[in-house]
C-alpha positions as CSV (number, residue, x, y, z in Angstrom):
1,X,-12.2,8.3,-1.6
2,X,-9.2,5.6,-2.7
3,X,-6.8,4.8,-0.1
4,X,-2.7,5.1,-0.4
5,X,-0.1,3.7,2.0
6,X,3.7,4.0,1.8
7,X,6.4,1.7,2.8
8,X,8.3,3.2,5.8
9,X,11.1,0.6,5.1
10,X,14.6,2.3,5.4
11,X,15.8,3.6,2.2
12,X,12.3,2.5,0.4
13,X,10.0,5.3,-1.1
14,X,7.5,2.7,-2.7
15,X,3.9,4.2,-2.7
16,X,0.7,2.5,-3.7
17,X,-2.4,3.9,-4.5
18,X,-5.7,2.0,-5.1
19,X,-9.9,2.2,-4.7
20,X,-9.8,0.6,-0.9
21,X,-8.2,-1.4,1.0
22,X,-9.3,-4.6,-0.5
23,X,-7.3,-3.9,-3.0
24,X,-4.3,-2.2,-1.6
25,X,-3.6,-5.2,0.9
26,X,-2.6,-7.8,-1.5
27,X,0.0,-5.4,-3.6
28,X,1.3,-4.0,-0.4
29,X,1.7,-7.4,0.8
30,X,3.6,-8.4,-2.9
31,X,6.0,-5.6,-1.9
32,X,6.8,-6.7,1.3
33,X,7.4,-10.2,0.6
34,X,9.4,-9.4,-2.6
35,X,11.5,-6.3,-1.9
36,X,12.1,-6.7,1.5
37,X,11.7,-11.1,2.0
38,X,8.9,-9.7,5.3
39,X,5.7,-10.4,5.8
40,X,2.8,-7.2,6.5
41,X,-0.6,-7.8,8.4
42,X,-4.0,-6.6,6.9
43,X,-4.6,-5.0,9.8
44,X,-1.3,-2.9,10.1
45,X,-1.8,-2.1,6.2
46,X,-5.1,-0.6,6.9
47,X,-3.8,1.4,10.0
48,X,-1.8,3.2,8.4
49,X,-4.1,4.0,4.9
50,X,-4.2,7.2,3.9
51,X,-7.1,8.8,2.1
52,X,-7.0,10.3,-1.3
53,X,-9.4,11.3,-4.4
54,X,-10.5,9.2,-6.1
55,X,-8.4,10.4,-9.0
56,X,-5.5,9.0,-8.0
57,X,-6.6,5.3,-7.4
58,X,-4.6,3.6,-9.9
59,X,-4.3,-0.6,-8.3
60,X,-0.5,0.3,-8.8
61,X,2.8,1.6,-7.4
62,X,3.3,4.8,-8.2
């Protein structure tokens, strides 16, 4: 199962998609810091990871 989170950032429909959440944290993190100059915890990224097949794990925005 990969894991997807979405920011919830007003006016922001960014959506990542990756294997786990080893790999999700640092480009949800990369958004955050570049698209909205704010800072996400791991632990708050992975609280809020969604499941999803694993045919849709791509390590990138989608």
């Amino acid at each position: 199962m990969a894991v997807r989170w979405s920011c919830v950032e007003a006016g922001c429909d960014w959506a990542v998609t990756a294997a786990d959440a080893d790999a999700i944290v640092p480009l949800v993190q990369a958004h955050i810091g570049e698209i909205h100059s704010s800072f996400e915890l791991e632990d708050m990224i992975e609280a809020v990871l969604e499941d999803v097949p694993d045919g849709r794990a791509s390590g990138a925005a989608d």
